[in-house]
N, C-alpha and C positions, 0 to 999 in steps of 0.2 A: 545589625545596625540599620537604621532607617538612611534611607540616601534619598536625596529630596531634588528635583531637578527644575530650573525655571529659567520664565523668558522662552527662545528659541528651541530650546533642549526639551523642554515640556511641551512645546507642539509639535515638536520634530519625533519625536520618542510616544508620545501619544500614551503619557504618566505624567504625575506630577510627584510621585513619590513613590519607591518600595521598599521591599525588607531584604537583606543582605546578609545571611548570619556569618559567621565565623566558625569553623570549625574550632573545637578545642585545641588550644594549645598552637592555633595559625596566627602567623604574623602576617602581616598587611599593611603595603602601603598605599595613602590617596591613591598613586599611580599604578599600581598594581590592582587596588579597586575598580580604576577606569578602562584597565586592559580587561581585566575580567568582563564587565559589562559590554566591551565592543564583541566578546563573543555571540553574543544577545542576535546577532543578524547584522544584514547590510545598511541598516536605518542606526544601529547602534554606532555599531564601526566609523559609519560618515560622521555624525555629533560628535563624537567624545573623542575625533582627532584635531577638534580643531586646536590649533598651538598657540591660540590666546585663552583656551578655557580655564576658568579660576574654580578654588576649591575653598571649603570652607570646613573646619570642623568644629562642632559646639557652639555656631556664631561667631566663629574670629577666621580668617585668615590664615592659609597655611600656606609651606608649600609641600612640592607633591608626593617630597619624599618622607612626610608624616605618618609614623606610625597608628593606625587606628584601633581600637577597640568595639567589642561586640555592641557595645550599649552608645557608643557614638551618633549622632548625626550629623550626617555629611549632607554638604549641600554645593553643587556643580553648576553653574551659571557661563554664561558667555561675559565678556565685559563690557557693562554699562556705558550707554554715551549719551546723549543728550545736551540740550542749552537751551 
């Protein structure tokens, strides 16, 4: 699956996106995804704990205990603020 990172997470991770496959026949969820990737190192670990990070799959909004598929993109963002 493509998983797509932006904002903070993409400067912090120093990516803007990779590939993520799925083993045959693996279930996975967003959050299971996210535990996978903090194995990545001590740059991973710190981004993807933070406990406002939002997920997204295919363009909509999930949450984290969404099932994914191989051909999914995921996209991991912090939450927007501005005015």
């Amino acid at each position: 699956m493509k998983v797509l990172f932006f904002a903070s997470l993409r400067d912090t991770l120093g990516t803007s996106e990779l590939q993520e496959p799925l083993a045959t026949g693996e279930s996975l969820t967003a959050d299971g995804l996210r535990e996978r990737l903090k194995s990545r190192g001590e740059a991973w670990q710190k981004a993807l704990s933070q406990p406002s990070l939002l997920v997204a799959v295919n363009q909509a909004m999930v949450p984290w205990d969404t099932l994914l598929s191989d051909d999914d993109e995921v996209a991991l963002f912090p939450p927007v603020t501005g005015g």
